[in-house]
C-alpha positions in Angstrom: 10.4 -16.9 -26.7 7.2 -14.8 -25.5 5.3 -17.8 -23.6 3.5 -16.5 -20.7 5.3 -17.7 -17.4 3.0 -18.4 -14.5 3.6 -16.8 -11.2 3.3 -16.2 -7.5 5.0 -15.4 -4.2 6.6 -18.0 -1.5 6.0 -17.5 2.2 7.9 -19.4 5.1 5.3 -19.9 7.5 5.8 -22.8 10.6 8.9 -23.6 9.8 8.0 -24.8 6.5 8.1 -23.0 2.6 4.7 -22.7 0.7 4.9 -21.6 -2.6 1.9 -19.5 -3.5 -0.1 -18.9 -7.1 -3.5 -16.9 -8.2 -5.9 -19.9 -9.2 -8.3 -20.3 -12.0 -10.8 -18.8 -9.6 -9.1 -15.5 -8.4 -8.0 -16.4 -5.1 -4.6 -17.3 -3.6 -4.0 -21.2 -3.9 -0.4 -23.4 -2.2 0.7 -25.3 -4.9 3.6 -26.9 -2.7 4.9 -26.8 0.8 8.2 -28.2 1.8 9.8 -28.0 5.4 12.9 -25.5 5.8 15.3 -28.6 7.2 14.5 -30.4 3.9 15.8 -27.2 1.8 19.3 -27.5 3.8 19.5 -31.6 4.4 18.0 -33.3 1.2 20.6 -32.5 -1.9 17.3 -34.7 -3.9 14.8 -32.1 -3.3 16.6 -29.2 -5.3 15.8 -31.4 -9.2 12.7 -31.5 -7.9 12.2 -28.3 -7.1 13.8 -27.0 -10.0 11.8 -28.9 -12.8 7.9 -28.5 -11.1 8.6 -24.4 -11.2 10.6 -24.3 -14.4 7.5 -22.6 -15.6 7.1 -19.8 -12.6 8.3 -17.0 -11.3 8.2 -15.9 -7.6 9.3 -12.4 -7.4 8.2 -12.2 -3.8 9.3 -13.5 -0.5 7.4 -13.5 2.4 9.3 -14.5 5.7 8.5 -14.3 9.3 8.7 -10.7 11.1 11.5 -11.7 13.6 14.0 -12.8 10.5 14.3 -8.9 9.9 15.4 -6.2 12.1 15.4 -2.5 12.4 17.2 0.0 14.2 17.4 4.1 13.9 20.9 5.6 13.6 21.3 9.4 14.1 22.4 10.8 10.4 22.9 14.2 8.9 23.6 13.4 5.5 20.6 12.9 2.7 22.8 11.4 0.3 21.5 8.1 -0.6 25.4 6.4 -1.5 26.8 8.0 1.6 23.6 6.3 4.1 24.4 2.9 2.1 28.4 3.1 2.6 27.1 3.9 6.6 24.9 1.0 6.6 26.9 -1.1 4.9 29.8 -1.2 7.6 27.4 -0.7 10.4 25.0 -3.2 9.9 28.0 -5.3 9.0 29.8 -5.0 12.3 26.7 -5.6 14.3 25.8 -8.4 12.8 28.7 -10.5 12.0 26.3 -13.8 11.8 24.7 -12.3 8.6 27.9 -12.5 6.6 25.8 -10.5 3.8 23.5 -8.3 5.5 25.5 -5.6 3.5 23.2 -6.4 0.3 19.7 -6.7 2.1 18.9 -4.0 3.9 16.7 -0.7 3.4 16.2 2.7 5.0 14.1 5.6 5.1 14.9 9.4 6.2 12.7 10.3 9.1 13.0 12.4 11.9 12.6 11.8 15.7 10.8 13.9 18.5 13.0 16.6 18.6 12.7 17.4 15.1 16.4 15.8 14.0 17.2 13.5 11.3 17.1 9.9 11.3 18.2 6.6 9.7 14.9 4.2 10.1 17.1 0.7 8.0 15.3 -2.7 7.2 17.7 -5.4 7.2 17.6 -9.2 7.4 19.5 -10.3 10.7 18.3 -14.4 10.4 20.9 -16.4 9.3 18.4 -19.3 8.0 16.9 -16.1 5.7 20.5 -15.8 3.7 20.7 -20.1 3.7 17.0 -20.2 2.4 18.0 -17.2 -0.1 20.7 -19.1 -1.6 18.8 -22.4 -2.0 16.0 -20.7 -4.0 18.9 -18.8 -6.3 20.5 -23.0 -6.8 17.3 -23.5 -8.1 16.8 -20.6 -10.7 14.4 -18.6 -8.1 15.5 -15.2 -7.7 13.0 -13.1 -5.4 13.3 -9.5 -6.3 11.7 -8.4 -3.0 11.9 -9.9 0.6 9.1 -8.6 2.7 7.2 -10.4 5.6 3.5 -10.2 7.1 4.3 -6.8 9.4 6.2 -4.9 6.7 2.7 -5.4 4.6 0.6 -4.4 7.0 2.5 -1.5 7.5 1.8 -0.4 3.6 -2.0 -1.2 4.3 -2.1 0.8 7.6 -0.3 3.7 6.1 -3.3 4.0 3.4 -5.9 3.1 5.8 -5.6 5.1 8.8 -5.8 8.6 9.5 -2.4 10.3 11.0 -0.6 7.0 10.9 2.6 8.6 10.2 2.4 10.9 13.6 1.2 8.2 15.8 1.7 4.6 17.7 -0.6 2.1 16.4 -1.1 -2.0 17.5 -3.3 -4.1 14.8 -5.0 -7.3 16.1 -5.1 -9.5 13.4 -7.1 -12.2 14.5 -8.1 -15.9 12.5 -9.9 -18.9 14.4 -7.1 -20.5 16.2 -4.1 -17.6 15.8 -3.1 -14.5 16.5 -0.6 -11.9 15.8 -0.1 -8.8 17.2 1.8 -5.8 15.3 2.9 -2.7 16.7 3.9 0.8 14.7 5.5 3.6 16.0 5.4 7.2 13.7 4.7 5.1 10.5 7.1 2.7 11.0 6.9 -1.2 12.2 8.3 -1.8 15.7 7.5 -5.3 16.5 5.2 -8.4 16.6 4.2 -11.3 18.6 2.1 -13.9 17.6 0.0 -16.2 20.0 -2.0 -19.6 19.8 -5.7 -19.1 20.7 -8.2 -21.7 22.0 -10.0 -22.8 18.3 -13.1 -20.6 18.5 -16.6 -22.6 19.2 -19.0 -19.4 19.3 -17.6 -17.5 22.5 -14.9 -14.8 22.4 -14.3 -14.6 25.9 -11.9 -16.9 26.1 -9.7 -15.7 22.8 -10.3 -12.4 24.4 -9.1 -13.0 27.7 -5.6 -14.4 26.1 -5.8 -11.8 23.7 -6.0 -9.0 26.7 -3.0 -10.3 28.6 -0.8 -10.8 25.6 -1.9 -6.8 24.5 -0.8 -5.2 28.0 2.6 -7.2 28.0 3.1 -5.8 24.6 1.9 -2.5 25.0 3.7 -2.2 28.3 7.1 -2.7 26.3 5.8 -0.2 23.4 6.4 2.5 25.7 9.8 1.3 27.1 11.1 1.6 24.0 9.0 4.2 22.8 8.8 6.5 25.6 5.0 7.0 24.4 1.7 5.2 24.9 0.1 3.4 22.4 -2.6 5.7 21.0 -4.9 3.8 19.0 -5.7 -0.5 18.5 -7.2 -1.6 15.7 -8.8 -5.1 15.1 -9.0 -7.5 11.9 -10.4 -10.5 12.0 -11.7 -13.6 9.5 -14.9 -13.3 11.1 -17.5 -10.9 12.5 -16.7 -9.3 15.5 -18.0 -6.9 18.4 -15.1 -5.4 19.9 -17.2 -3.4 23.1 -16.2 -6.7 25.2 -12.5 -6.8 24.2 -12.2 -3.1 24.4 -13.6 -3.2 27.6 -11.2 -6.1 28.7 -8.4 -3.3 27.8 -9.9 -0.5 29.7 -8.6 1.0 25.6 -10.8 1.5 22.8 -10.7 -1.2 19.9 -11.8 -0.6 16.1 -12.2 -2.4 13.3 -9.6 -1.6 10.7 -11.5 -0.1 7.4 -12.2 -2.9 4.6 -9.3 -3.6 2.3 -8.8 -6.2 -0.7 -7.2 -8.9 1.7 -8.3 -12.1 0.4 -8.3 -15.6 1.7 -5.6 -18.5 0.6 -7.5 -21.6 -1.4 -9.1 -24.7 0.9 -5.9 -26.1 1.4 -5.9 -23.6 4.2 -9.1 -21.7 5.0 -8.2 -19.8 7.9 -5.2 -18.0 6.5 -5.0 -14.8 4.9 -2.5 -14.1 2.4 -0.3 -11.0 3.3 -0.8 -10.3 -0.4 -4.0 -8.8 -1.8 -4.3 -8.6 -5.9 -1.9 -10.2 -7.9 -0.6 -6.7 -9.8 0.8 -6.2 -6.3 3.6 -9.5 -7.3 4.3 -8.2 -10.6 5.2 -4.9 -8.8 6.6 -6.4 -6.1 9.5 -3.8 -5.8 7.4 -1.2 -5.1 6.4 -3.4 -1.8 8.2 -2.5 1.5 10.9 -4.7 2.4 14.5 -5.8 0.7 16.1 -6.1 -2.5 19.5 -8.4 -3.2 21.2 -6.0 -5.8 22.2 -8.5 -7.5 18.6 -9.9 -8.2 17.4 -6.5 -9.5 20.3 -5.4 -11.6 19.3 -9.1 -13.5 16.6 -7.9 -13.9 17.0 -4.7 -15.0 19.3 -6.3 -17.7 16.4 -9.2 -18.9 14.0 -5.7 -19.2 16.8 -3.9 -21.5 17.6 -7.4 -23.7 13.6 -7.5 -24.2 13.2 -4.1 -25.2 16.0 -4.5 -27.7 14.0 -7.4 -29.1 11.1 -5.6 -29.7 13.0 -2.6 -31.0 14.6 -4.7 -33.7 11.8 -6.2 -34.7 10.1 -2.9 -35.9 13.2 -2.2 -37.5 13.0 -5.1 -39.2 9.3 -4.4 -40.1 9.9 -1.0 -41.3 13.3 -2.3 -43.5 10.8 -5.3 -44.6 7.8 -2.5 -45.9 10.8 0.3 -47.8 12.3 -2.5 -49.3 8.5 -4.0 -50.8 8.2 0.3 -51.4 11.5 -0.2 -53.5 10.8 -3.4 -55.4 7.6 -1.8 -56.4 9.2 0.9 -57.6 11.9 -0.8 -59.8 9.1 -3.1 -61.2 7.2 -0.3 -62.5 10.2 1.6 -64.1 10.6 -1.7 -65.9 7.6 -2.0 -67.2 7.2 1.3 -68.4 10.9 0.6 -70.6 9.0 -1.8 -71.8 6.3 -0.4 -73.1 8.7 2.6 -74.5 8.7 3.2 -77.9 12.1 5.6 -77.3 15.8 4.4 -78.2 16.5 1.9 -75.1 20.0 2.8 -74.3 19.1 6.1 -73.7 16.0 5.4 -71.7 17.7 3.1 -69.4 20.3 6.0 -68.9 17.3 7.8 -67.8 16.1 5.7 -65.7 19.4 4.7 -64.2 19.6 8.4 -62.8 16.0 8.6 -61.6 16.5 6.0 -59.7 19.7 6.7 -58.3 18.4 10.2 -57.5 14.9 8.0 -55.8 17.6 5.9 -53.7 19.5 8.6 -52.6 16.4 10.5 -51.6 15.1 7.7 -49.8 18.1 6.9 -48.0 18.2 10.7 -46.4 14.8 10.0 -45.2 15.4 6.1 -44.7 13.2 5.6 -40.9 15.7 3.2 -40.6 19.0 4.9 -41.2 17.4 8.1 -38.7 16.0 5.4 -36.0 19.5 3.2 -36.1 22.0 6.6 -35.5 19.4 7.7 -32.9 20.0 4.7 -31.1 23.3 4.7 -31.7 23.8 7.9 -29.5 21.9 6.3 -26.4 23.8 6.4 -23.3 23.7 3.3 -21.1 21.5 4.8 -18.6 19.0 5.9 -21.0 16.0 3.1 -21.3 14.0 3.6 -24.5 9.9 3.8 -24.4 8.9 4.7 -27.5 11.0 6.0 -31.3 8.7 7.5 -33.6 10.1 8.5 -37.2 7.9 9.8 -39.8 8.5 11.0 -43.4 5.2 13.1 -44.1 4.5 15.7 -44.9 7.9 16.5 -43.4 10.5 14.1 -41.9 10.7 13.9 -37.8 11.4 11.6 -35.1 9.8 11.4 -31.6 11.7 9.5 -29.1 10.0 9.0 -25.0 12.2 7.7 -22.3 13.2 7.5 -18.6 17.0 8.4 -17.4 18.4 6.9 -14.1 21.0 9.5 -12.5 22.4 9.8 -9.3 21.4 13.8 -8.9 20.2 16.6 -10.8 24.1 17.0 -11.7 24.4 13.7 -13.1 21.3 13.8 -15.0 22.1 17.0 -16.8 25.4 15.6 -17.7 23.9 12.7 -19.3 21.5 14.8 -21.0 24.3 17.2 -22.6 25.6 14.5 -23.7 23.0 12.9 -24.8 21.9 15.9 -27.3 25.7 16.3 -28.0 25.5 12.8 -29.9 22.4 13.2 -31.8 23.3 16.6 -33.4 26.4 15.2 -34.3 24.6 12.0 -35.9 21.4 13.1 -37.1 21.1 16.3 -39.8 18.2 18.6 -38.4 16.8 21.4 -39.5 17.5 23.0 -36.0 19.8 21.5 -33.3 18.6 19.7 -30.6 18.9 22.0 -27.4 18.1 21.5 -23.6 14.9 23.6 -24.2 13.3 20.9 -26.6 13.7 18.4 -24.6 10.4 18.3 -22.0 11.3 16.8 -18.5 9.4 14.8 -16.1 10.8 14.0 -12.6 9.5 10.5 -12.2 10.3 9.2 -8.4 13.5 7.7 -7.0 14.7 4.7 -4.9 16.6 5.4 -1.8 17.8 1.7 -1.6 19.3 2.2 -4.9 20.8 6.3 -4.9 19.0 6.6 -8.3 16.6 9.6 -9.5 14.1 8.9 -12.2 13.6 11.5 -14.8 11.1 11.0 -18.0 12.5 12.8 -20.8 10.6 13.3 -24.7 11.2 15.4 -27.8 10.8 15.8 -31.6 13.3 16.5 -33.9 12.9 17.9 -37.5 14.9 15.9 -40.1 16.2 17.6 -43.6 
């Protein structure tokens, strides 16, 4: 039930699909690599498919930068369910090619020049992205995030460079044969282009030379659209290089972007570096920028819940398991003490009828189990249980950690009322639980999914 699944991330590269897993020595390896036509033509390849990653997950997938698009609408509202209904049927109507563009799309609230609010949406606008989408789904692979090389970089540029957020930005990401240019404008990606090199044989000047023309072409069209120039160019590169030469080629200054955790693929492929750096970032991968099919996550939001109430049961079971060894020991050793009774034995099994009805009775008003059982009984669906403590000594209480997923501060207060509503009615206490015990932690939201994340904790005294 608990075996450890292996896993990994699948990135469409050259028109074919790699699938992508850590390796016994740390790095990046391609376990397989199939061709996209093969994915829509051969009906053979999908029992392959399906029985070699049985075993895998591949919460992540990586597609090429033109399959997405993004555009900026002019908005007013901050709600997140109004933007979606907006994006929904405007993304829909632009795109009538993606016939469900309406469940793969993100945004972001920004503002423009003049200070006034902005729509900044994500969405995938490739047709072969939905048709690829829905082969990996026939074949029990659900991604929970869709990203692709630019939307990455954009996460590592926004850590690694100083005023990103305020300023237009082109990366040079350079290997021995390729080359990709990205371009950012106020934090956000804008567009790419990438470019076949000479192979390099010890002499940049010709890369460089390509390089240059392909940068002024593209830098030229960064102000069209931006109405800015591009204020800084930063290089990154497999190998060690001098940039004076290609900054001079520019008449622009080039740096080298800072150091980060970016690590080659496996020798399958020596030149290529993975979009992905450490591993955690796949298990996290919704936290990544990029899309989310609903769908997908609300899955697996449901396998998280049917986990927790696995484990959850099983420590009731434990604790039921340990009082009733408690009350077998306890019977055992009223019967032996009968036993050894010289007193009239009809009236000292009347005695210890009623001590042991009184122990049982006592027990059951402290029973962990009984207190842990109404407690959950009271949960609200949108409540998702971390932690129930309940202790007996020296006085009965029960701790209970947790996260609540509301739409607003409105909705999460309602919950909460109601919440504490259901437990004074179910559990005795010495003193009602009130919105004061309760302590409150506002944990982060999603905008793609109009949620709020509060933490809530408390202890309750028991009689």
């Amino acid at each position: 039930m608990f075996k450890k699944r292996k896993f990994g991330f699948i990135e469409v590269q050259n028109e074919n699909i790699s699938f992508v897993s850590p390796g016994k020595d740390g790095g990046w390896h391609y376990i397989e690599s199939i061709s996209i036509i093969d994915t829509i033509e051969r009906e053979s390849l999908a029992n392959n498919i399906s029985e070699k990653f049985k075993d895998h997950d591949f919460p992540l997938l990586i597609i090429p930068d033109f399959w997405f698009g993004n555009s900026r609408y002019p908005f007013h509202s901050r709600s997140s369910k109004i933007i979606r209904a907006f994006l929904s049927r405007k993304l829909a109507s632009e795109f009538p090619q993606a016939a469900r563009i309406k469940d793969f799309f993100s945004f972001e609230i920004i503002e423009n020049k003049k200070g006034e609010q902005e729509i900044a949406a994500t969405f995938l606008q490739e047709p072969r992205a939905y048709e690829l989408y829905r082969f990996l789904i026939q074949n029990d692979i659900r991604p929970l995030r869709i990203s692709s090389p630019a939307l990455l970089w954009n996460e590592r540029l926004r850590k690694r460079v100083d005023n990103f957020n305020q300023i237009g930005t082109g990366l040079i990401f350079l290997s021995d044969s390729r080359c990709s240019l990205y371009f950012y404008f106020r934090g956000n990606f804008l567009f790419s282009r990438s470019i076949s090199l000479p192979l390099f044989r010890g002499d940049d000047a010709p890369q460089f030379e390509i390089i240059t023309y392909e940068m002024n072409q593209s830098i030229y069209h960064f102000s069209q659209r931006t109405k800015t120039d591009l204020e800084r160019i930063y290089l990154y590169s497999v190998r060690d290089i001098d940039t004076n030469q290609l900054s001079e080629l520019l008449g622009r200054e080039v740096q080298i972007l800072p150091a980060g955790p970016e690590r080659r693929a496996s020798v399958i492929n020596r030149d290529a570096i993975i979009p992905v750096s450490d591993p955690s970032e796949i298990l996290e991968s919704r936290k990544l920028p990029g899309v989310s099919d609903r769908e997908a996550v609300n899955e697996f939001e449901r396998k998280k819940i049917q986990l927790i109430g696995i484990i959850i049961g099983l420590v009731l079971l434990i604790i039921l398991g340990l009082e009733f060894s408690f009350l077998t020991g306890v019977r055992d050793r009223e019967a032996l003490y009968l036993s050894a009774s010289p007193e009239d034995p009809a009236q000292t099994i009347t005695q210890y009828n009623e001590a042991l009805d009184v122990l049982l009775n006592r027990a059951g008003e402290r029973d962990p189990v009984d207190i842990v059982g109404r407690l959950t009984a009271s949960l609200p669906e949108n409540i998702l249980v971390e932690s129930i403590t309940a202790t007996i000594d020296p006085s009965p209480e029960i701790s209970m950690a947790g996260t609540i997923k509301a739409s607003g501060a409105d909705d999460f207060s309602n919950s909460l009322r109601s919440f504490i509503e259901k437990v004074n009615i179910d559990i005795v206490s010495r003193n009602p639980l009130s919105m004061n015990d309760v302590d409150i932690e506002v944990k982060g939201g999603s905008p793609e999914g109009g949620y709020q994340t509060y933490h809530i904790s408390f202890t309750l005294g028991i009689l």
